[in-house]
ZAGU-764603 format. One record per atom (N, C-alpha, C): residue number from 1; atom name; residue in one letter; z negated, y negated, x. Coordinates in steps of 0.1 Angstrom, whole numbers, plus 5000, padded with zeros to 4 digits. Layout:
// residues N
[NUM,CA,A,[Z,Y,X]]
...
// end
This chain:
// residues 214
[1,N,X,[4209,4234,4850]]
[1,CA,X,[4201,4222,4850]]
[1,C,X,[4188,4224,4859]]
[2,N,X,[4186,4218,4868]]
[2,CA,X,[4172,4214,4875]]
[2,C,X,[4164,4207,4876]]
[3,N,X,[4153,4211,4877]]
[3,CA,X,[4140,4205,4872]]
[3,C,X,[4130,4204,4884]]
[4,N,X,[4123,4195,4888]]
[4,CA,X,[4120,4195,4901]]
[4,C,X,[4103,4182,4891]]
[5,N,X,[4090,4187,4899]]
[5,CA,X,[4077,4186,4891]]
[5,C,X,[4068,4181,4902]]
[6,N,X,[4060,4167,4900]]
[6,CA,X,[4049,4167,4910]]
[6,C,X,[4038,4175,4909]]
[7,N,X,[4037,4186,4898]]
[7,CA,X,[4024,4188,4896]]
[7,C,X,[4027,4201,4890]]
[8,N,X,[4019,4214,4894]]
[8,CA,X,[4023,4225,4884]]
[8,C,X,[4026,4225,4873]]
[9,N,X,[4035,4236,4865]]
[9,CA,X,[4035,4233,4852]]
[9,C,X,[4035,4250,4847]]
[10,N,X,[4029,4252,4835]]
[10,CA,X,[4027,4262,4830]]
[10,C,X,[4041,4272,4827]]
[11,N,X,[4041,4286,4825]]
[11,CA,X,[4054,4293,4817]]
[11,C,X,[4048,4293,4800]]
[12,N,X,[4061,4293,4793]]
[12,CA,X,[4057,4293,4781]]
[12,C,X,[4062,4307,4773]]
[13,N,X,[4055,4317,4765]]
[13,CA,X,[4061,4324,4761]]
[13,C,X,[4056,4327,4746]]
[14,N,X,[4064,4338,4740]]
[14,CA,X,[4063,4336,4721]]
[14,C,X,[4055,4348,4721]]
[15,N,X,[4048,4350,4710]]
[15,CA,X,[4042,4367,4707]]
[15,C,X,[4042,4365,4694]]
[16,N,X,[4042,4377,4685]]
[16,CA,X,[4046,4379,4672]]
[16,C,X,[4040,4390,4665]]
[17,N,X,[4031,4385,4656]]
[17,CA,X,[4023,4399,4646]]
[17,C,X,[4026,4402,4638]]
[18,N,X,[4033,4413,4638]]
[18,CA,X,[4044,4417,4625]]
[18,C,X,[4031,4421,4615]]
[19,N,X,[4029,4414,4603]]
[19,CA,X,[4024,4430,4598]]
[19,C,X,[4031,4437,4586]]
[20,N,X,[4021,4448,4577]]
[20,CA,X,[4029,4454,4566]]
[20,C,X,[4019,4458,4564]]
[21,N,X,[4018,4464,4551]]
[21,CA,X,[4011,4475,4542]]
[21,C,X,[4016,4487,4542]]
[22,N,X,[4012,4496,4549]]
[22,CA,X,[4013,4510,4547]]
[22,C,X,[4003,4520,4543]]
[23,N,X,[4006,4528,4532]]
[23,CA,X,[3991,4536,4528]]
[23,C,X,[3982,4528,4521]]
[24,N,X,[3986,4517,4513]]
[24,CA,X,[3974,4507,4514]]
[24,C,X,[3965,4504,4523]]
[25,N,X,[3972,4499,4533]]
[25,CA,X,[3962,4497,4543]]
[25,C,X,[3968,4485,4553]]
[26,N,X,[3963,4475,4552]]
[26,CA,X,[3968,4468,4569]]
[26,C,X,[3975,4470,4581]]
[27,N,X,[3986,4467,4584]]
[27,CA,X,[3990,4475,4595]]
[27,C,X,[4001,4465,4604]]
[28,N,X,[4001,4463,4618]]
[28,CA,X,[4009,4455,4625]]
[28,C,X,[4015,4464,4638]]
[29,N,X,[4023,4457,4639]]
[29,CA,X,[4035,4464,4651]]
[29,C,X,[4031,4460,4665]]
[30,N,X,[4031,4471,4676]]
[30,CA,X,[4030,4470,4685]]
[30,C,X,[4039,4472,4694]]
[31,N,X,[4038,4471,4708]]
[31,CA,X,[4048,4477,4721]]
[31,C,X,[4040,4481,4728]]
[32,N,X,[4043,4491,4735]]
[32,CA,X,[4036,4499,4745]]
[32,C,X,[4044,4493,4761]]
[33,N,X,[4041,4484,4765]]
[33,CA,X,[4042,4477,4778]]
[33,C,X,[4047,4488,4792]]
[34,N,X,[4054,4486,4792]]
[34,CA,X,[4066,4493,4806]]
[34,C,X,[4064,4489,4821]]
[35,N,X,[4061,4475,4818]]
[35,CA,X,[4059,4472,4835]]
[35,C,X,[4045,4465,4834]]
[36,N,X,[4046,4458,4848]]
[36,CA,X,[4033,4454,4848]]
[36,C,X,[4034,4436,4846]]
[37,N,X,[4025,4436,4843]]
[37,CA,X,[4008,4437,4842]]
[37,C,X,[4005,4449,4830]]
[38,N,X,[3995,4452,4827]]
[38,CA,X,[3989,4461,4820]]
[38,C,X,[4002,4470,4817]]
[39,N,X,[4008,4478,4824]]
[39,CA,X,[4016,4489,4819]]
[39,C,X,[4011,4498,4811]]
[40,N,X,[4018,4502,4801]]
[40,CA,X,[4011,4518,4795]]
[40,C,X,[4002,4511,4783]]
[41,N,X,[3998,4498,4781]]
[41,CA,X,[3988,4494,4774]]
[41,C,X,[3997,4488,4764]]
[42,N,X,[3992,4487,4747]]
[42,CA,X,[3998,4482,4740]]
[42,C,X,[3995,4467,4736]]
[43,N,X,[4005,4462,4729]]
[43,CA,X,[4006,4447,4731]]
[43,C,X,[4011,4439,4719]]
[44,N,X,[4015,4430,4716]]
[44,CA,X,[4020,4423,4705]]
[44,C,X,[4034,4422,4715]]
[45,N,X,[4044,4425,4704]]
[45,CA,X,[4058,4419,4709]]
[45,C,X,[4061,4404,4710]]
[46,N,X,[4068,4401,4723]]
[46,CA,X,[4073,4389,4730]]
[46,C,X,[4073,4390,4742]]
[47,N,X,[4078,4376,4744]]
[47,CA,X,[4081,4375,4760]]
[47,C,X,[4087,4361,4764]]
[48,N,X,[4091,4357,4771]]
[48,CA,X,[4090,4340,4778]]
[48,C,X,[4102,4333,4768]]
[49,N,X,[4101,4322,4766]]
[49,CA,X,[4107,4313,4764]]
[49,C,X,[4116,4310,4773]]
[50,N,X,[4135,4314,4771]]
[50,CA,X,[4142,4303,4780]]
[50,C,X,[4146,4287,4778]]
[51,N,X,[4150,4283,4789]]
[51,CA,X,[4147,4271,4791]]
[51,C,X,[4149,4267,4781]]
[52,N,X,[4163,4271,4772]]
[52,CA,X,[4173,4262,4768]]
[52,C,X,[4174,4269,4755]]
[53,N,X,[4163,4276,4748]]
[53,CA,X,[4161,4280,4734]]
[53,C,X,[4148,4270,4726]]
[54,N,X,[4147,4272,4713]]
[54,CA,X,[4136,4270,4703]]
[54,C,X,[4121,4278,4709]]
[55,N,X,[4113,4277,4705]]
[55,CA,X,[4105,4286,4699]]
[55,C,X,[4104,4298,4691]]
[56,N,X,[4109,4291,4675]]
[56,CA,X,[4114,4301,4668]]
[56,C,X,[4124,4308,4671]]
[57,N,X,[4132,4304,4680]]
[57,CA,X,[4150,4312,4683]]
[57,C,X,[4142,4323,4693]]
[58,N,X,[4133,4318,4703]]
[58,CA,X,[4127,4326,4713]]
[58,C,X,[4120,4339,4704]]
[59,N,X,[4113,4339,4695]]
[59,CA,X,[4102,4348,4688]]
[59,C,X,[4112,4354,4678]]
[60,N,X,[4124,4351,4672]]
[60,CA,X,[4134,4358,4666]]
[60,C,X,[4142,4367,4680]]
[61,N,X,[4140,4365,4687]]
[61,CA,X,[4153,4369,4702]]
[61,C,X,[4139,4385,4703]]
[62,N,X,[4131,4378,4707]]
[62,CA,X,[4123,4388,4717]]
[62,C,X,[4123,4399,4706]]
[63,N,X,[4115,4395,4689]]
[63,CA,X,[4112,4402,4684]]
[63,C,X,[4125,4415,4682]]
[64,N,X,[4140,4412,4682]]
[64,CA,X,[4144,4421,4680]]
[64,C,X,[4146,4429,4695]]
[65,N,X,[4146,4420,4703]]
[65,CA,X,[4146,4430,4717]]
[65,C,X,[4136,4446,4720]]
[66,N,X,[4124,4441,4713]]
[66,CA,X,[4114,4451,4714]]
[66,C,X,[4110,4456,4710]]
[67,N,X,[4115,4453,4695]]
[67,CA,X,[4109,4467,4684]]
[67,C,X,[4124,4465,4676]]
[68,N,X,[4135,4462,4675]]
[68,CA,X,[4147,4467,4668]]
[68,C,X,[4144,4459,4656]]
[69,N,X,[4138,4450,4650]]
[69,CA,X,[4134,4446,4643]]
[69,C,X,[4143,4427,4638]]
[70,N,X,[4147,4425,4624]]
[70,CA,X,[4154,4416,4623]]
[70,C,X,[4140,4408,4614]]
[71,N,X,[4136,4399,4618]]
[71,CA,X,[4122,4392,4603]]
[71,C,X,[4127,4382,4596]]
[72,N,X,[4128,4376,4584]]
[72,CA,X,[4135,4367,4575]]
[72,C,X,[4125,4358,4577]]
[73,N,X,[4110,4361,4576]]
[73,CA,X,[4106,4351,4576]]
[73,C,X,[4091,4353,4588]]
[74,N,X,[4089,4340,4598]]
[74,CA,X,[4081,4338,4606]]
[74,C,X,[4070,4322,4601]]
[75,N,X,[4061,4325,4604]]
[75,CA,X,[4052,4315,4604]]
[75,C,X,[4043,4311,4619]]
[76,N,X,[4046,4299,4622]]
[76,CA,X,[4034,4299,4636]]
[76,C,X,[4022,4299,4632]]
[77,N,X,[4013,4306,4646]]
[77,CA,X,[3999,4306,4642]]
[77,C,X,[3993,4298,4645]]
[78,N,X,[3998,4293,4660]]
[78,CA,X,[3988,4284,4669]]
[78,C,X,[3992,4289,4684]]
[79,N,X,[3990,4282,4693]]
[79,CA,X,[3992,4277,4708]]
[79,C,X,[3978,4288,4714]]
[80,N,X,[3982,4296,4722]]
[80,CA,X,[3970,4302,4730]]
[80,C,X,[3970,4301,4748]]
[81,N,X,[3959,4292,4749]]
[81,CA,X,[3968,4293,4767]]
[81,C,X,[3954,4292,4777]]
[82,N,X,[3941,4304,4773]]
[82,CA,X,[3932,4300,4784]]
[82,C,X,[3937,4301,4794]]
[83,N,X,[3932,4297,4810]]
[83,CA,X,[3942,4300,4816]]
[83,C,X,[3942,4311,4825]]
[84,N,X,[3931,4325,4821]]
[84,CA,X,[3931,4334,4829]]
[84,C,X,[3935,4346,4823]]
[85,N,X,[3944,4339,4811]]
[85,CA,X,[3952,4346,4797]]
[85,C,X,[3961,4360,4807]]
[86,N,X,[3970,4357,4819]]
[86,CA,X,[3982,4364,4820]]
[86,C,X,[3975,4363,4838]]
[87,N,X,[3979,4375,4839]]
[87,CA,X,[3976,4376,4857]]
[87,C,X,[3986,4374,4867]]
[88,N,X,[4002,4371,4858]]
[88,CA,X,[4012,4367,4867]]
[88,C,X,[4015,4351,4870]]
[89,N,X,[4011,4339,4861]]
[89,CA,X,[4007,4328,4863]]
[89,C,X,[4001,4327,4850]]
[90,N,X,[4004,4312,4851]]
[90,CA,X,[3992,4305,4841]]
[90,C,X,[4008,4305,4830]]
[91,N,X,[4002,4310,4817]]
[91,CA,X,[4006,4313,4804]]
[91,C,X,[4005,4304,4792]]
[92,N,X,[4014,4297,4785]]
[92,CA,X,[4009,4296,4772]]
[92,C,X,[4015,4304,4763]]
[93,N,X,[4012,4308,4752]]
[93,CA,X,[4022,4316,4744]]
[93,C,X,[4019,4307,4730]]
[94,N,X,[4026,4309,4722]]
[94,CA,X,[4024,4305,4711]]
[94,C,X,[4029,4320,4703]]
[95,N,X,[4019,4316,4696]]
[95,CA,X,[4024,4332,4683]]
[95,C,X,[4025,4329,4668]]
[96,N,X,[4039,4338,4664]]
[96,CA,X,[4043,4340,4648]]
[96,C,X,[4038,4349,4646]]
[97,N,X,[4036,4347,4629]]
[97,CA,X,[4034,4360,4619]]
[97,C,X,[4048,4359,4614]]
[98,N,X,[4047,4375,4611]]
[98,CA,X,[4060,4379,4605]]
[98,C,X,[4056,4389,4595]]
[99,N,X,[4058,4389,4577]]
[99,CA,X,[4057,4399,4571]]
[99,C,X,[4068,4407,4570]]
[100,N,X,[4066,4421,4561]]
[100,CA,X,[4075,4431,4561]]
[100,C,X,[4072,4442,4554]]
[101,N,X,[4080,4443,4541]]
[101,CA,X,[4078,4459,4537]]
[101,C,X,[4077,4472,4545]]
[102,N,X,[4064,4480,4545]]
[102,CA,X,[4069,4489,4553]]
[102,C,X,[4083,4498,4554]]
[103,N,X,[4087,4499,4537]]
[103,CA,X,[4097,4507,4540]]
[103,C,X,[4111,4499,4549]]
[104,N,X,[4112,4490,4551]]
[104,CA,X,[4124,4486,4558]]
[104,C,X,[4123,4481,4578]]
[105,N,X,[4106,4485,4580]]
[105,CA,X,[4105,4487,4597]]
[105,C,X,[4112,4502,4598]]
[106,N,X,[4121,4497,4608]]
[106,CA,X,[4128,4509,4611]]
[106,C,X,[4125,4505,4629]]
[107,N,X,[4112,4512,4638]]
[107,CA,X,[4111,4506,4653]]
[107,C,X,[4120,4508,4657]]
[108,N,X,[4127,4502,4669]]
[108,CA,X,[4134,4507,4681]]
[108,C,X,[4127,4506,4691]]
[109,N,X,[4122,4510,4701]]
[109,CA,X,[4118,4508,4710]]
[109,C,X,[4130,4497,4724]]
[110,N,X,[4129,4485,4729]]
[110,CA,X,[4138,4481,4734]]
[110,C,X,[4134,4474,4744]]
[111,N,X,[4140,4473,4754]]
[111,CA,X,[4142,4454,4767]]
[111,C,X,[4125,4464,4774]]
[112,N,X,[4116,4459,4778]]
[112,CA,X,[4106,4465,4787]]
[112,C,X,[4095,4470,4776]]
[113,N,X,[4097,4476,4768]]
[113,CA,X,[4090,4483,4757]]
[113,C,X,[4088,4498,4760]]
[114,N,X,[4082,4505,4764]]
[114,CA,X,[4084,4521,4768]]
[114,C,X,[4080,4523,4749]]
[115,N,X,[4076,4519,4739]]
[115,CA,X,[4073,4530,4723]]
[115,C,X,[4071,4518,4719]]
[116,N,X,[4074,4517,4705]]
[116,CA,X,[4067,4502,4690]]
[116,C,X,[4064,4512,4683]]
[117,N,X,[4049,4511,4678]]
[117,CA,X,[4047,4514,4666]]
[117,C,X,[4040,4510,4655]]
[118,N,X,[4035,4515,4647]]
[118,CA,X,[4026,4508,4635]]
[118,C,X,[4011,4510,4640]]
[119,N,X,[4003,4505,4637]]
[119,CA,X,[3988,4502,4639]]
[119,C,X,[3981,4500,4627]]
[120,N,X,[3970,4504,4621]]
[120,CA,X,[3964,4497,4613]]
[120,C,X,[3952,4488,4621]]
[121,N,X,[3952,4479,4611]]
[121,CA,X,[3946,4465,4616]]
[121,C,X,[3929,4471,4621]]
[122,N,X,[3928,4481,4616]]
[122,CA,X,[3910,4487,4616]]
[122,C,X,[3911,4494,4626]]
[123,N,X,[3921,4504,4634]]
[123,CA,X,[3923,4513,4647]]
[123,C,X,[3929,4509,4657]]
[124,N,X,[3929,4497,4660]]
[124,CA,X,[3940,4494,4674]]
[124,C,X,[3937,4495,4682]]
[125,N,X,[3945,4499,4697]]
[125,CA,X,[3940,4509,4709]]
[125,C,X,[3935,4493,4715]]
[126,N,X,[3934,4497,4724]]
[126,CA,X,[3931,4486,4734]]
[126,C,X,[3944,4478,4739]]
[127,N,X,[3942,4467,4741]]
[127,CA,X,[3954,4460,4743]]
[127,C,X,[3951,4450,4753]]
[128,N,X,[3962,4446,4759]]
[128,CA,X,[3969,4440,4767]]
[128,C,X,[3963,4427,4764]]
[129,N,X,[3961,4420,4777]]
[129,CA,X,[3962,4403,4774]]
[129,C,X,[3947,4399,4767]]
[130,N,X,[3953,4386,4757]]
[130,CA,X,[3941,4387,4748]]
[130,C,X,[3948,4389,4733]]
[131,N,X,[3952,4397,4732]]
[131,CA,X,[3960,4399,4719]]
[131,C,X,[3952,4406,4709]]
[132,N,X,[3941,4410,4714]]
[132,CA,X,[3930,4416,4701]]
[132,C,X,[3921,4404,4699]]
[133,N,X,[3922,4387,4704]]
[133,CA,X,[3917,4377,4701]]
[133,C,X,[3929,4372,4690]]
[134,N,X,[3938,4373,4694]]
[134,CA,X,[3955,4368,4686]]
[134,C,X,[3951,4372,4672]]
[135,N,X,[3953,4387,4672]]
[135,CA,X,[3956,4400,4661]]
[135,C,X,[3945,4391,4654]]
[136,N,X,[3928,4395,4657]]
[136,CA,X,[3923,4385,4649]]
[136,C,X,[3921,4373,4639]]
[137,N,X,[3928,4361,4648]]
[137,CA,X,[3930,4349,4643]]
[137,C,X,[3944,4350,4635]]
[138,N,X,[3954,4358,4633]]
[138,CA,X,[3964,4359,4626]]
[138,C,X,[3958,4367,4611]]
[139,N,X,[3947,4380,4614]]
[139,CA,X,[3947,4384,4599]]
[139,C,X,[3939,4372,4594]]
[140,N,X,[3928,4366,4601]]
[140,CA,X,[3920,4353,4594]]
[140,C,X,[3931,4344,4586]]
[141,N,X,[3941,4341,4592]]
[141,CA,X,[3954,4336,4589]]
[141,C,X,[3959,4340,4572]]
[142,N,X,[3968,4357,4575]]
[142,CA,X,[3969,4361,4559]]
[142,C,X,[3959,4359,4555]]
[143,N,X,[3950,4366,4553]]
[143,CA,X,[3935,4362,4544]]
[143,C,X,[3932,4351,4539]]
[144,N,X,[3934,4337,4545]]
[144,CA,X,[3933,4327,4541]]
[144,C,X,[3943,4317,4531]]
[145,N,X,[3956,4326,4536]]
[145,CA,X,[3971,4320,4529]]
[145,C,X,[3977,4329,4519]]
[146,N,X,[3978,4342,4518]]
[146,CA,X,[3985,4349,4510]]
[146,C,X,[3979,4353,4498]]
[147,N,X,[3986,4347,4489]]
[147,CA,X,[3981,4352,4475]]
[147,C,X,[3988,4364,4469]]
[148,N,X,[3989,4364,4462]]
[148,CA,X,[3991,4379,4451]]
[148,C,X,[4006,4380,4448]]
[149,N,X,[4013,4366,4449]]
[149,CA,X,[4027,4359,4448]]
[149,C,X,[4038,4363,4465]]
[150,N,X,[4028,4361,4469]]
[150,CA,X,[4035,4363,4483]]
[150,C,X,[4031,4375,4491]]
[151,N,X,[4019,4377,4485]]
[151,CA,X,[4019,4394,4491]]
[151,C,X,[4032,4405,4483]]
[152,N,X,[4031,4402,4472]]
[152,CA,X,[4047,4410,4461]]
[152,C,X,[4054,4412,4468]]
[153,N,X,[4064,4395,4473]]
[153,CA,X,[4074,4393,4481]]
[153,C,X,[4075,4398,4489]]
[154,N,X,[4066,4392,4502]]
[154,CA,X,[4066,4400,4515]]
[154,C,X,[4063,4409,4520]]
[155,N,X,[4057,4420,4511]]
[155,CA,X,[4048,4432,4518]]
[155,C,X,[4055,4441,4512]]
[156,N,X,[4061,4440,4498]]
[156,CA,X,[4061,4450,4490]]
[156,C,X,[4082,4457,4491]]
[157,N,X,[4078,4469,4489]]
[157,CA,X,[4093,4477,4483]]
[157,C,X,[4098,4470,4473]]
[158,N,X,[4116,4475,4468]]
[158,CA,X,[4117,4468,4462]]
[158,C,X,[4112,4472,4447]]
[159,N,X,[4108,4482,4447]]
[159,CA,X,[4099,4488,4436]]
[159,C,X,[4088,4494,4442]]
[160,N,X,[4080,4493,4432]]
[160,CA,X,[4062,4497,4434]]
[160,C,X,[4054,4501,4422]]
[161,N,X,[4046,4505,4419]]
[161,CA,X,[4037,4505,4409]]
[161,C,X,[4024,4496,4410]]
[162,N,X,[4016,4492,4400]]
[162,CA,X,[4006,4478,4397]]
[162,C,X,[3995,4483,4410]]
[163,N,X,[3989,4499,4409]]
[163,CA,X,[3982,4503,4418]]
[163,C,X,[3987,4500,4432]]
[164,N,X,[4003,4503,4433]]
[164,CA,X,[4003,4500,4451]]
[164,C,X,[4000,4484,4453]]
[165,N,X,[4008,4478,4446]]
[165,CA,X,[4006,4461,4444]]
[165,C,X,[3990,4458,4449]]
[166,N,X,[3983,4466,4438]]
[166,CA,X,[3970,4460,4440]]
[166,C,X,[3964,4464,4455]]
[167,N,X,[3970,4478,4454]]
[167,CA,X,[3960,4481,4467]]
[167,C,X,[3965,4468,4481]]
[168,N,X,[3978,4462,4481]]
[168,CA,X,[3986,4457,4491]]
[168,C,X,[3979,4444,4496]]
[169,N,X,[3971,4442,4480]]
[169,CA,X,[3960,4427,4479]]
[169,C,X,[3950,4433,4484]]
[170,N,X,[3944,4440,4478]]
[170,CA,X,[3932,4447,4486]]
[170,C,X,[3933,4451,4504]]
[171,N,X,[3942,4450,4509]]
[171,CA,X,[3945,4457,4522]]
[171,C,X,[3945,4446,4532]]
[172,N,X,[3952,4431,4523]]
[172,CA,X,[3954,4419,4531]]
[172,C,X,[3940,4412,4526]]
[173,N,X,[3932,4410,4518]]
[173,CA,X,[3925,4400,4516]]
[173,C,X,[3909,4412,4523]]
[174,N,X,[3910,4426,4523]]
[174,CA,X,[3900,4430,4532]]
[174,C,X,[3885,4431,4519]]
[175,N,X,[3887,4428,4507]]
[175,CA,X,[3878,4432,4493]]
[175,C,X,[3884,4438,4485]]
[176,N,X,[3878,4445,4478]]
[176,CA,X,[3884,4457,4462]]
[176,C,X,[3885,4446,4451]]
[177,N,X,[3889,4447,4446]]
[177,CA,X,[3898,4439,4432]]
[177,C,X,[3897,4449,4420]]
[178,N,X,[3889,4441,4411]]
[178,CA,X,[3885,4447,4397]]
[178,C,X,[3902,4449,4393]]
[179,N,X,[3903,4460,4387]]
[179,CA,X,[3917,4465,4379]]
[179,C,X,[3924,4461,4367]]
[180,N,X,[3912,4452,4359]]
[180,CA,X,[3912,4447,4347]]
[180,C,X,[3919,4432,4347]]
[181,N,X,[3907,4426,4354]]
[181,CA,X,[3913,4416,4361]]
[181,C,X,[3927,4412,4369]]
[182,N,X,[3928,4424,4380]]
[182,CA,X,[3939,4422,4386]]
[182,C,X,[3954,4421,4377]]
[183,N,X,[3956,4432,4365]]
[183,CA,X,[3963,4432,4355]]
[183,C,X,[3966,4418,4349]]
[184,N,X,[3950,4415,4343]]
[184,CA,X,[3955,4404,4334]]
[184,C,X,[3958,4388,4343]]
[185,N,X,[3959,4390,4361]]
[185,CA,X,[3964,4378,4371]]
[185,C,X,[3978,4381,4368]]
[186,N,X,[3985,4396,4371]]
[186,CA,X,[3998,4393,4371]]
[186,C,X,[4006,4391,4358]]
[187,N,X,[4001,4394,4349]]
[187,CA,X,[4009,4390,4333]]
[187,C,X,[4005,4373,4333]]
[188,N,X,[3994,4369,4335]]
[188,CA,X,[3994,4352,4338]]
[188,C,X,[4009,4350,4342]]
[189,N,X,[4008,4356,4358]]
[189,CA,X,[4014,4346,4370]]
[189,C,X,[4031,4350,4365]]
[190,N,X,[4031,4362,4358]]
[190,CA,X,[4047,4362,4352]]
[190,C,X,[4057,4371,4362]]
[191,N,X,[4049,4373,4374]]
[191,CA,X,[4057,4380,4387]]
[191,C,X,[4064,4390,4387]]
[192,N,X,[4063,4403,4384]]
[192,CA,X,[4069,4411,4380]]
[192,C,X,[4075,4416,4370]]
[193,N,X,[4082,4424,4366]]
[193,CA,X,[4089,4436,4357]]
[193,C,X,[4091,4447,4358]]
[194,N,X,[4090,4454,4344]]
[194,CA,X,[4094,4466,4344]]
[194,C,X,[4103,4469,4352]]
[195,N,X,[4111,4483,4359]]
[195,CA,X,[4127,4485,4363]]
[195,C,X,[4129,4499,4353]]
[196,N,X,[4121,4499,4343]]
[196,CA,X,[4125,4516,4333]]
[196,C,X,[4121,4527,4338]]
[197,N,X,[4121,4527,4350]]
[197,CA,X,[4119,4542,4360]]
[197,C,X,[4105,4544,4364]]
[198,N,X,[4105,4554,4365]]
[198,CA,X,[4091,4561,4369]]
[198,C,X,[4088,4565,4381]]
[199,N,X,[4080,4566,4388]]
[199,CA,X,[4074,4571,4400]]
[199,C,X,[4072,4589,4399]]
[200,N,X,[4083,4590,4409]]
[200,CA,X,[4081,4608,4407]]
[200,C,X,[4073,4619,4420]]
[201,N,X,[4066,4625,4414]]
[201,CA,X,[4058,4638,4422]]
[201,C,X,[4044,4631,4421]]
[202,N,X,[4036,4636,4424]]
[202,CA,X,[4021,4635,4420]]
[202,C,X,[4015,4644,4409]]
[203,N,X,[4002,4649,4407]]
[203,CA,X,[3998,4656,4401]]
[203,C,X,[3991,4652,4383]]
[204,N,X,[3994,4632,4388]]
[204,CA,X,[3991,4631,4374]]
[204,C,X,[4003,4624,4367]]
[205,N,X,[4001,4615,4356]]
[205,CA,X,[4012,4611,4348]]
[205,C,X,[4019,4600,4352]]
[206,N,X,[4032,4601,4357]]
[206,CA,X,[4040,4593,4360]]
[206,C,X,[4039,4579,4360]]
[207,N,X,[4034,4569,4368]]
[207,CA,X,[4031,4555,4369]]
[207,C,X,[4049,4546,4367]]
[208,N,X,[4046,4538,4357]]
[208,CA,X,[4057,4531,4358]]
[208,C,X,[4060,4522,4369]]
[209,N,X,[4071,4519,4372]]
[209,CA,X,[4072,4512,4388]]
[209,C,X,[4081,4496,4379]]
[210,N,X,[4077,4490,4392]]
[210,CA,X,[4082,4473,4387]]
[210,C,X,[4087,4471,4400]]
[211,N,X,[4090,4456,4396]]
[211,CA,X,[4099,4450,4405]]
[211,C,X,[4091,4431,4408]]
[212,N,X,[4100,4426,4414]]
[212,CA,X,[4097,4412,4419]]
[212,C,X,[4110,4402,4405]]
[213,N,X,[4106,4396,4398]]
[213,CA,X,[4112,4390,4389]]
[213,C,X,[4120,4383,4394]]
[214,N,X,[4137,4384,4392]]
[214,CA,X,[4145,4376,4400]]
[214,C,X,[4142,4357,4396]]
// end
């Protein structure tokens, strides 16, 4: 199909901030950029929209091209397109969040990706583009949307104990959470259960581990 324009027209492409909780702590997926523009620099995974795809189909395609990565669930953030954003033309991107247990990122590095790896939200190298403007407005994003319900879901193993839980709230909302309180939100909200089993190795007494209430 051909397309023929009186007037320039922009390229459009997707970018996507995975994140997770690892360590209790914040943490989103990068690519270490292979060609140029900014080679060698890390970046948020994506890359152009073809003609004849979605958006979402484009930001599901890229994301597993470049970090091996399958995400169930994507949210958009918003349209980014100053126009001195990309040095090879004029760019808009639009960008997803994607959550994820850490334990089921498994990177691949893939398509013009030389490494993917994990970042915490507090250490990230210098980056490419304006993606430390993105990374930004995406944690302002979780912070403002994820509650205690959907942090469980999307951040968490499929077992955990109340402290990792909590710390996973503490990691995305960026404040410490009274322990008393935190307890008596999730027996409210009904979210969890026991699974019988214990959390093993550590030096003190075995923390019971739970689950996500089917």
């Amino acid at each position: 199909m051909a397309y023929t324009y009186d007037h320039p027209h922009p390229a459009v492409t997707v970018d996507i901030v995975v994140f997770t909780v690892k360590a209790g702590r914040l943490a989103a997926v990068l690519i270490q950029r292979a060609e140029w523009p900014h080679a060698g620099k890390w970046a948020l995974p994506g890359g152009f929209v073809d003609i004849d795809e979605s958006l979402k189909r484009a930001a599901f395609r890229e994301l597993r091209e470049e970090t091996g990565l399958s995400a169930a669930y994507l949210e958009q953030l918003g349209a980014f397109g100053r126009p001195d954003r990309d040095p090879r033309e004029r760019v808009i991107t639009v960008v997803y969040i994607a959550l994820a247990p850490a334990d089921r990122l498994e990177l691949q590095a893939g398509s013009d990706a030389q490494d993917a790896r994990l970042f915490y939200v507090e250490e990230l190298p210098e980056l490419a583009f304006d993606h430390a403007r993105i990374i930004g407005h995406a944690i302002e994003r979780v912070r403002d949307r994820l509650d205690t319900a959907a942090i469980a879901r999307r951040l968490m193993p499929k077992s955990f104990t109340l402290s990792e839980l909590q710390h996973a709230c503490e990691a995305v909302s960026g404040t410490p959470i009274d322990k008393r309180n935190f307890r008596k939100k999730l027996a409210a909200l009904e979210l969890v259960e026991a699974t019988g089993e214990l959390l093993q190795g550590g030096a003190h007494r075995p923390a019971k581990l739970f689950r996500i209430k089917p």
